[in-house]
N, C-alpha and C positions, 0 to 999 in steps of 0.2 A: 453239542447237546442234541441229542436227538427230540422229535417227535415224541416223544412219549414221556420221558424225562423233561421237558419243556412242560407237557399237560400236567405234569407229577410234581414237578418241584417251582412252577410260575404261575401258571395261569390257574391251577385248581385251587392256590392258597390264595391267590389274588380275589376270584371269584366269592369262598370264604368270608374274606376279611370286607368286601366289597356289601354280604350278606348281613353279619353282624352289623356295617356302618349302616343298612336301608333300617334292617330291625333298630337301629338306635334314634335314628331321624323318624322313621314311623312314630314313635313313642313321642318323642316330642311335637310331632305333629298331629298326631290323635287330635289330644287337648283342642289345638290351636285350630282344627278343623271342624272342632264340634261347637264351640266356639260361638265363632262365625256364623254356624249352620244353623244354630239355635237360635242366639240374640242380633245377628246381624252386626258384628263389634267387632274390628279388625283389633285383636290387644297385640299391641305393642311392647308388651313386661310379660308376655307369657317365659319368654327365654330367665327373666328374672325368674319367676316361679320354679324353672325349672331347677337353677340355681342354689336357690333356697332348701328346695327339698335335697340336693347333695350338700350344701351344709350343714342341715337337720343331721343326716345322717352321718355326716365326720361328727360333729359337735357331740352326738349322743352314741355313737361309738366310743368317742375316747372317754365318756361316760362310765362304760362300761354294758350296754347295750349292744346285744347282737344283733348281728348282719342279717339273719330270718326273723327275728321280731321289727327288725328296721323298717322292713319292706312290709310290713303293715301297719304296724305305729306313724309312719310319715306321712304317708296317703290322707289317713285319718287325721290329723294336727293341720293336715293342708286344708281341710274345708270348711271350717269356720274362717280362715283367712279367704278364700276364695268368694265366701259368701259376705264377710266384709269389705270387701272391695266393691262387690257387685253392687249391695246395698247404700254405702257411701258415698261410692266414686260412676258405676255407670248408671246406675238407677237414677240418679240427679240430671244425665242430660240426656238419656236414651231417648225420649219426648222431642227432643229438639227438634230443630227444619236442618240442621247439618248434622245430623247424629254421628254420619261415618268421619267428618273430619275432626268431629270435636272428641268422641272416644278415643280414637285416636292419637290424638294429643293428651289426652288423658292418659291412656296409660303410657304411652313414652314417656312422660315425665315420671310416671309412676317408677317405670323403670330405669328412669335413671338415679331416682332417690333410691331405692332397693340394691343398686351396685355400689353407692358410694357410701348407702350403710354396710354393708357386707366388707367395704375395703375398711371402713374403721372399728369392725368389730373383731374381723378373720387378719386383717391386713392383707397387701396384695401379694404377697408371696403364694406360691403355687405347692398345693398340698394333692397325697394320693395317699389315699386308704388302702389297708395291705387287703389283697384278692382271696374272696373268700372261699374261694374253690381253685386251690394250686395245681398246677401241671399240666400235662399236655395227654391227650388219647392220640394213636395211631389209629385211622378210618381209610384204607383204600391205600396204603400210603403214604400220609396227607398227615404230618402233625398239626394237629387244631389245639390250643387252650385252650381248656375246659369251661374255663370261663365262659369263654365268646360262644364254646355250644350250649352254656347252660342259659347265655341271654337271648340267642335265635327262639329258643327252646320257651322261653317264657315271653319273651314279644310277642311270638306267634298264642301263644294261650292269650293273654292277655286282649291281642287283636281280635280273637274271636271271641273271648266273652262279651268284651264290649259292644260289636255285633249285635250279638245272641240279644244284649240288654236292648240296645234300639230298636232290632227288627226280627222280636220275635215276644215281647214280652209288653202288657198293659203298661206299664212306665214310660219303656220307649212308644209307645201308640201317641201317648201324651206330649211324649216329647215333640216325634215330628208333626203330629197337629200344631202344637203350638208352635212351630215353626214355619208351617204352613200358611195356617191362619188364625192371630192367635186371638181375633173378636169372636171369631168362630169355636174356636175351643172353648173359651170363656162362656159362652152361651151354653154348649154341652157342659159346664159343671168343669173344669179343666183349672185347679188354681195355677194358673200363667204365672203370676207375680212368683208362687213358688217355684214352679217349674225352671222360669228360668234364671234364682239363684240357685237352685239346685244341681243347674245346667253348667252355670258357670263353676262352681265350686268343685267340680266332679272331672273339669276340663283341666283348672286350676291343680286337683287331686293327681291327675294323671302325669301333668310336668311332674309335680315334686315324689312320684313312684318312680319318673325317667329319672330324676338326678342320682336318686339311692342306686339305680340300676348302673348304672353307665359310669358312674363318679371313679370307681376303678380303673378304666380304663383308659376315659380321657381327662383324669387330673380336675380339681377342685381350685378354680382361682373366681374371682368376683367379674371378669366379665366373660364367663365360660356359657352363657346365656346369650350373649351378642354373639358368638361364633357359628351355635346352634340355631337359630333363628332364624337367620339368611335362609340359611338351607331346609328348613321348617318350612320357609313362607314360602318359597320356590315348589314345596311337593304339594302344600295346599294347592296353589295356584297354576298345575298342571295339572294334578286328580281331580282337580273342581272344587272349587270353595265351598265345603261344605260336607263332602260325600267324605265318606268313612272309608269304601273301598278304594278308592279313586286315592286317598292318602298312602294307604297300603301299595297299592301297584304303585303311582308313580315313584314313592321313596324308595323299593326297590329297583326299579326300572334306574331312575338316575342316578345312584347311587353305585349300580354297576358299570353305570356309561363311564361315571366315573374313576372309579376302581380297572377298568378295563382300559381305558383310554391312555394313563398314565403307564401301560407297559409299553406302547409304540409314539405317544409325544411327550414333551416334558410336563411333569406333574402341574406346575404353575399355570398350564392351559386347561386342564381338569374346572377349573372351577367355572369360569367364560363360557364353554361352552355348555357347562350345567347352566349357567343365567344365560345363557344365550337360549338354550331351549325355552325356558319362562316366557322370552320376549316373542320367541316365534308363536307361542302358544298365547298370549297378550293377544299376538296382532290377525291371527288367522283363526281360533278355537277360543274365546276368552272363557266360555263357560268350560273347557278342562276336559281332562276325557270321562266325566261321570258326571251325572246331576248332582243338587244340593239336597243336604238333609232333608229337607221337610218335600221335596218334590222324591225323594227314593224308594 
Protein backbone atom coordinates (compact mmCIF):
# COMPACT_ATOMS: atom_id res chain seq x y z
CA UNK A 1 0.00 0.00 0.00
CA UNK A 2 1.38 3.08 -0.62
CA UNK A 3 1.55 6.42 1.18
CA UNK A 4 -1.24 7.93 -0.19
CA UNK A 5 -3.48 5.09 -0.28
CA UNK A 6 -2.58 4.36 3.42
CA UNK A 7 -3.77 8.40 4.01
CA UNK A 8 -6.87 7.63 1.63
CA UNK A 9 -8.28 4.28 2.70
CA UNK A 10 -6.81 4.16 6.94
CA UNK A 11 -5.84 6.80 8.49
CA UNK A 12 -8.31 9.65 6.85
CA UNK A 13 -11.43 7.41 7.74
CA UNK A 14 -9.84 6.59 11.06
CA UNK A 15 -9.44 10.21 11.74
CA UNK A 16 -13.35 10.67 10.77
CA UNK A 17 -14.76 8.24 12.71
CA UNK A 18 -12.30 9.23 15.74
CA UNK A 19 -14.25 12.93 15.00
CA UNK A 20 -17.75 11.75 15.13
CA UNK A 21 -16.69 9.58 18.54
CA UNK A 22 -15.10 13.22 20.28
CA UNK A 23 -18.56 15.08 18.80
CA UNK A 24 -20.48 12.13 20.43
CA UNK A 25 -18.66 12.21 24.10
CA UNK A 26 -18.64 16.18 23.86
CA UNK A 27 -22.43 15.79 23.86
CA UNK A 28 -22.47 13.78 26.61
CA UNK A 29 -20.24 15.64 28.34
CA UNK A 30 -21.48 19.12 27.89
CA UNK A 31 -24.31 18.25 30.33
CA UNK A 32 -21.98 16.72 32.71
CA UNK A 33 -19.55 19.77 32.62
CA UNK A 34 -22.07 22.31 33.19
CA UNK A 35 -23.19 20.49 35.79
CA UNK A 36 -20.60 20.56 37.93
CA UNK A 37 -19.66 24.10 36.90
CA UNK A 38 -22.90 25.40 38.05
CA UNK A 39 -23.95 23.49 41.21
CA UNK A 40 -20.72 21.89 42.26
CA UNK A 41 -22.46 18.15 41.96
CA UNK A 42 -20.42 15.48 40.56
CA UNK A 43 -23.96 13.41 39.01
CA UNK A 44 -23.41 10.05 38.79
CA UNK A 45 -26.98 9.17 36.52
CA UNK A 46 -26.05 11.65 34.10
CA UNK A 47 -25.13 8.58 31.61
CA UNK A 48 -28.65 7.38 32.83
CA UNK A 49 -30.19 10.53 31.41
CA UNK A 50 -28.45 10.12 28.64
CA UNK A 51 -30.12 6.78 28.14
CA UNK A 52 -33.43 7.70 28.78
CA UNK A 53 -33.51 10.29 26.31
CA UNK A 54 -32.59 7.42 23.50
CA UNK A 55 -35.28 5.54 24.88
CA UNK A 56 -37.68 8.38 24.71
CA UNK A 57 -36.90 8.52 21.33
CA UNK A 58 -37.00 4.47 20.26
CA UNK A 59 -40.27 4.39 22.36
CA UNK A 60 -41.84 7.44 20.45
CA UNK A 61 -40.58 6.56 17.18
CA UNK A 62 -42.22 3.35 17.08
CA UNK A 63 -44.99 5.58 18.00
CA UNK A 64 -45.10 6.80 15.09
CA UNK A 65 -43.11 10.12 15.72
CA UNK A 66 -40.43 11.42 13.62
CA UNK A 67 -36.70 11.56 14.00
CA UNK A 68 -36.81 15.75 13.28
CA UNK A 69 -39.65 16.33 15.66
CA UNK A 70 -37.70 13.67 18.19
CA UNK A 71 -34.86 15.93 18.49
CA UNK A 72 -36.89 18.64 19.87
CA UNK A 73 -39.91 17.01 21.73
CA UNK A 74 -37.05 14.97 23.89
CA UNK A 75 -34.99 17.77 24.98
CA UNK A 76 -38.04 19.32 26.18
CA UNK A 77 -39.84 16.19 28.23
CA UNK A 78 -36.14 16.10 29.62
CA UNK A 79 -36.58 19.10 31.80
CA UNK A 80 -39.13 18.92 34.01
CA UNK A 81 -37.50 15.54 34.93
CA UNK A 82 -34.25 17.13 35.38
CA UNK A 83 -35.79 19.86 37.37
CA UNK A 84 -37.37 17.08 39.55
CA UNK A 85 -34.51 15.47 40.56
CA UNK A 86 -32.71 18.69 41.25
CA UNK A 87 -35.66 19.83 43.47
CA UNK A 88 -36.24 16.38 45.35
CA UNK A 89 -33.02 14.61 45.28
CA UNK A 90 -30.02 17.35 45.22
CA UNK A 91 -31.72 20.37 46.70
CA UNK A 92 -32.22 18.16 50.14
CA UNK A 93 -28.49 17.85 50.66
CA UNK A 94 -26.73 20.43 48.67
CA UNK A 95 -26.40 22.36 52.26
CA UNK A 96 -24.56 19.54 53.69
CA UNK A 97 -20.84 19.62 55.32
CA UNK A 98 -20.14 16.69 52.63
CA UNK A 99 -22.12 17.74 49.76
CA UNK A 100 -19.60 16.32 47.17
CA UNK A 101 -19.83 12.79 48.78
CA UNK A 102 -23.21 12.68 49.54
CA UNK A 103 -24.60 13.79 45.88
CA UNK A 104 -22.67 11.66 44.72
CA UNK A 105 -24.03 8.78 46.11
CA UNK A 106 -27.25 10.12 45.44
CA UNK A 107 -27.26 10.05 42.11
CA UNK A 108 -25.36 6.65 41.76
CA UNK A 109 -28.15 5.11 43.23
CA UNK A 110 -30.18 7.15 41.31
CA UNK A 111 -28.67 5.58 38.49
CA UNK A 112 -28.74 2.65 39.24
CA UNK A 113 -32.67 2.64 39.91
CA UNK A 114 -32.95 4.34 36.37
CA UNK A 115 -31.09 1.17 34.63
CA UNK A 116 -32.94 -1.46 36.27
CA UNK A 117 -36.18 0.30 35.32
CA UNK A 118 -35.18 0.58 31.84
CA UNK A 119 -34.14 -3.32 31.81
CA UNK A 120 -37.85 -4.00 33.11
CA UNK A 121 -39.64 -1.90 31.02
CA UNK A 122 -37.38 -1.99 27.38
CA UNK A 123 -35.88 -5.55 28.65
CA UNK A 124 -32.01 -5.95 28.18
CA UNK A 125 -31.87 -6.93 24.81
CA UNK A 126 -30.09 -4.46 22.61
CA UNK A 127 -32.19 -2.41 20.11
CA UNK A 128 -31.03 0.12 17.03
CA UNK A 129 -33.41 2.70 15.37
CA UNK A 130 -33.12 2.54 11.68
CA UNK A 131 -30.74 5.79 10.51
CA UNK A 132 -32.40 8.61 9.54
CA UNK A 133 -30.26 9.82 6.88
CA UNK A 134 -29.05 6.65 4.77
CA UNK A 135 -25.90 6.28 2.61
CA UNK A 136 -22.71 7.41 2.24
CA UNK A 137 -21.18 10.91 0.35
CA UNK A 138 -17.63 10.70 -1.47
CA UNK A 139 -15.50 13.81 0.16
CA UNK A 140 -11.74 13.87 -1.12
CA UNK A 141 -11.96 10.12 -1.68
CA UNK A 142 -13.12 9.26 1.69
CA UNK A 143 -16.64 7.45 1.87
CA UNK A 144 -18.23 9.04 5.05
CA UNK A 145 -22.09 8.01 6.26
CA UNK A 146 -24.05 10.71 6.10
CA UNK A 147 -25.12 10.15 9.13
CA UNK A 148 -21.83 10.59 11.06
CA UNK A 149 -21.42 14.07 8.78
CA UNK A 150 -24.86 15.06 9.71
CA UNK A 151 -23.85 14.51 13.61
CA UNK A 152 -20.14 16.37 13.52
CA UNK A 153 -22.43 18.88 11.71
CA UNK A 154 -24.93 19.40 14.51
CA UNK A 155 -22.40 18.75 17.69
CA UNK A 156 -20.53 21.45 16.39
CA UNK A 157 -23.93 23.81 16.04
CA UNK A 158 -24.99 22.78 19.20
CA UNK A 159 -21.53 23.33 20.98
CA UNK A 160 -21.59 26.79 19.92
CA UNK A 161 -24.99 27.83 20.67
CA UNK A 162 -24.50 26.62 23.93
CA UNK A 163 -21.42 28.89 24.16
CA UNK A 164 -23.22 31.67 22.69
CA UNK A 165 -25.99 31.04 25.61
CA UNK A 166 -23.12 31.22 28.59
CA UNK A 167 -20.87 33.69 27.44
CA UNK A 168 -22.50 36.05 25.51
CA UNK A 169 -26.06 36.33 26.67
CA UNK A 170 -27.82 37.99 30.22
CA UNK A 171 -28.77 34.30 31.15
CA UNK A 172 -25.53 32.88 30.87
CA UNK A 173 -24.01 36.38 33.00
CA UNK A 174 -26.38 34.66 35.63
CA UNK A 175 -25.37 31.71 35.38
CA UNK A 176 -21.76 32.11 35.80
CA UNK A 177 -22.23 34.49 38.61
CA UNK A 178 -24.13 32.24 40.28
CA UNK A 179 -21.44 29.93 39.94
CA UNK A 180 -19.03 32.14 40.94
CA UNK A 181 -20.57 33.44 43.83
CA UNK A 182 -23.89 32.67 44.42
CA UNK A 183 -24.55 34.98 48.03
CA UNK A 184 -23.22 37.55 45.67
CA UNK A 185 -25.62 37.06 42.81
CA UNK A 186 -28.33 36.64 45.28
CA UNK A 187 -27.78 40.05 46.63
CA UNK A 188 -27.65 41.57 42.80
CA UNK A 189 -31.42 40.33 42.44
CA UNK A 190 -30.09 36.71 40.73
CA UNK A 191 -32.98 34.01 41.66
CA UNK A 192 -29.94 31.17 42.42
CA UNK A 193 -32.56 28.79 43.72
CA UNK A 194 -33.82 29.15 40.03
CA UNK A 195 -30.92 29.31 38.19
CA UNK A 196 -29.75 26.45 39.40
CA UNK A 197 -32.64 24.13 38.68
CA UNK A 198 -32.79 25.56 35.49
CA UNK A 199 -28.98 24.71 35.34
CA UNK A 200 -29.47 21.31 36.18
CA UNK A 201 -32.53 20.61 34.00
CA UNK A 202 -30.82 22.09 30.85
CA UNK A 203 -27.53 19.77 31.54
CA UNK A 204 -30.01 16.90 32.27
CA UNK A 205 -31.90 18.39 28.72
CA UNK A 206 -28.65 18.09 26.83
CA UNK A 207 -27.84 14.05 27.88
CA UNK A 208 -31.33 13.12 26.70
CA UNK A 209 -30.80 15.50 22.99
CA UNK A 210 -27.29 13.02 23.03
CA UNK A 211 -29.33 9.76 23.27
CA UNK A 212 -31.79 10.92 20.27
CA UNK A 213 -28.54 11.86 18.61
CA UNK A 214 -26.19 9.03 18.90
CA UNK A 215 -28.99 6.15 19.60
CA UNK A 216 -28.27 5.26 15.82
CA UNK A 217 -25.25 4.64 15.90
CA UNK A 218 -24.25 3.12 19.13
CA UNK A 219 -27.45 0.85 19.73
CA UNK A 220 -29.99 1.34 22.66
CA UNK A 221 -29.64 -1.33 25.62
CA UNK A 222 -30.07 -0.16 29.46
CA UNK A 223 -26.70 0.23 30.46
CA UNK A 224 -25.57 2.13 27.25
CA UNK A 225 -25.03 5.21 29.87
CA UNK A 226 -22.29 3.36 32.08
CA UNK A 227 -20.22 2.83 28.87
CA UNK A 228 -20.55 6.61 27.99
CA UNK A 229 -19.75 8.07 31.19
CA UNK A 230 -16.37 6.72 31.85
CA UNK A 231 -15.32 8.54 29.00
CA UNK A 232 -17.73 11.58 29.82
CA UNK A 233 -15.86 11.96 33.22
CA UNK A 234 -12.36 11.44 31.77
CA UNK A 235 -12.90 14.74 29.27
CA UNK A 236 -14.63 16.67 31.99
CA UNK A 237 -11.65 16.06 34.11
CA UNK A 238 -8.88 16.79 31.51
CA UNK A 239 -10.71 20.04 30.06
CA UNK A 240 -11.39 21.16 33.62
CA UNK A 241 -14.25 20.57 35.68
CA UNK A 242 -16.29 22.79 34.63
CA UNK A 243 -15.20 24.65 31.47
CA UNK A 244 -17.24 24.20 28.35
CA UNK A 245 -14.36 24.66 26.09
CA UNK A 246 -11.90 22.72 27.85
CA UNK A 247 -14.93 19.76 27.36
CA UNK A 248 -14.84 20.45 23.72
CA UNK A 249 -11.00 20.21 22.99
CA UNK A 250 -10.16 17.61 25.42
CA UNK A 251 -13.04 15.03 23.84
CA UNK A 252 -11.77 15.61 20.78
CA UNK A 253 -8.20 15.65 21.54
CA UNK A 254 -8.63 11.92 23.34
CA UNK A 255 -10.90 10.69 21.37
CA UNK A 256 -8.33 10.90 18.54
CA UNK A 257 -5.57 9.66 20.76
CA UNK A 258 -7.68 7.05 20.75
CA UNK A 259 -8.95 6.37 17.36
CA UNK A 260 -5.36 6.90 16.11
CA UNK A 261 -3.57 4.72 18.67
CA UNK A 262 -5.60 1.61 17.80
CA UNK A 263 -3.95 1.58 14.15
CA UNK A 264 -0.33 0.86 15.51
CA UNK A 265 -1.34 -1.10 19.15
CA UNK A 266 -4.02 -3.30 19.93
CA UNK A 267 -7.43 -1.59 20.23
CA UNK A 268 -7.77 -3.10 23.97
CA UNK A 269 -4.84 -0.68 25.08
CA UNK A 270 -6.91 2.42 23.43
CA UNK A 271 -8.69 2.75 26.58
CA UNK A 272 -5.68 2.66 29.50
CA UNK A 273 -4.03 5.02 28.04
CA UNK A 274 -7.20 7.35 27.58
CA UNK A 275 -7.49 6.85 31.68
CA UNK A 276 -4.05 6.89 32.01
CA UNK A 277 -3.99 10.49 30.57
CA UNK A 278 -6.81 11.41 33.48
CA UNK A 279 -4.51 10.11 36.14
CA UNK A 280 -1.40 12.09 34.76
CA UNK A 281 -3.64 15.05 34.54
CA UNK A 282 -5.12 14.04 38.35
CA UNK A 283 -1.45 13.98 39.59
CA UNK A 284 0.43 16.87 37.77
CA UNK A 285 -2.73 19.67 36.37
CA UNK A 286 -5.74 18.75 38.53
CA UNK A 287 -7.56 21.72 37.60
CA UNK A 288 -7.55 20.57 33.60
CA UNK A 289 -6.35 22.41 30.66
CA UNK A 290 -9.12 25.36 31.19
CA UNK A 291 -10.84 27.08 34.20
CA UNK A 292 -14.31 26.45 35.64
CA UNK A 293 -17.40 27.83 34.67
CA UNK A 294 -18.07 30.48 36.90
CA UNK A 295 -14.07 31.66 36.95
CA UNK A 296 -14.38 31.77 32.56
Amino acid sequence: MTPVDYLQFVLAPQVVNGLALGVAVVLVALGLTIIFGMLDVINMSHGEFYAIGAYAALALGAAGIGFWFLLVLVPILMIPLGMAVERLLIRPVFDTRDRHVTTLLVTFGLGLIVEDVLKIVFGANTQRPPTPIPGATEILGIILPNYRIFLILVGAAIVLGVAFVVYKTRLGAMVRAAAFDRNMAASLGVPVSLVYAGTFAFGVSLAGLAGVLLAPIYSVFPTMGRDFILLAFTVVIVGGMGSIWGAVVAGLLLTQVQALASLVISPVWTDPIVFGTMVAFLVFRPQGLFGRLGHA
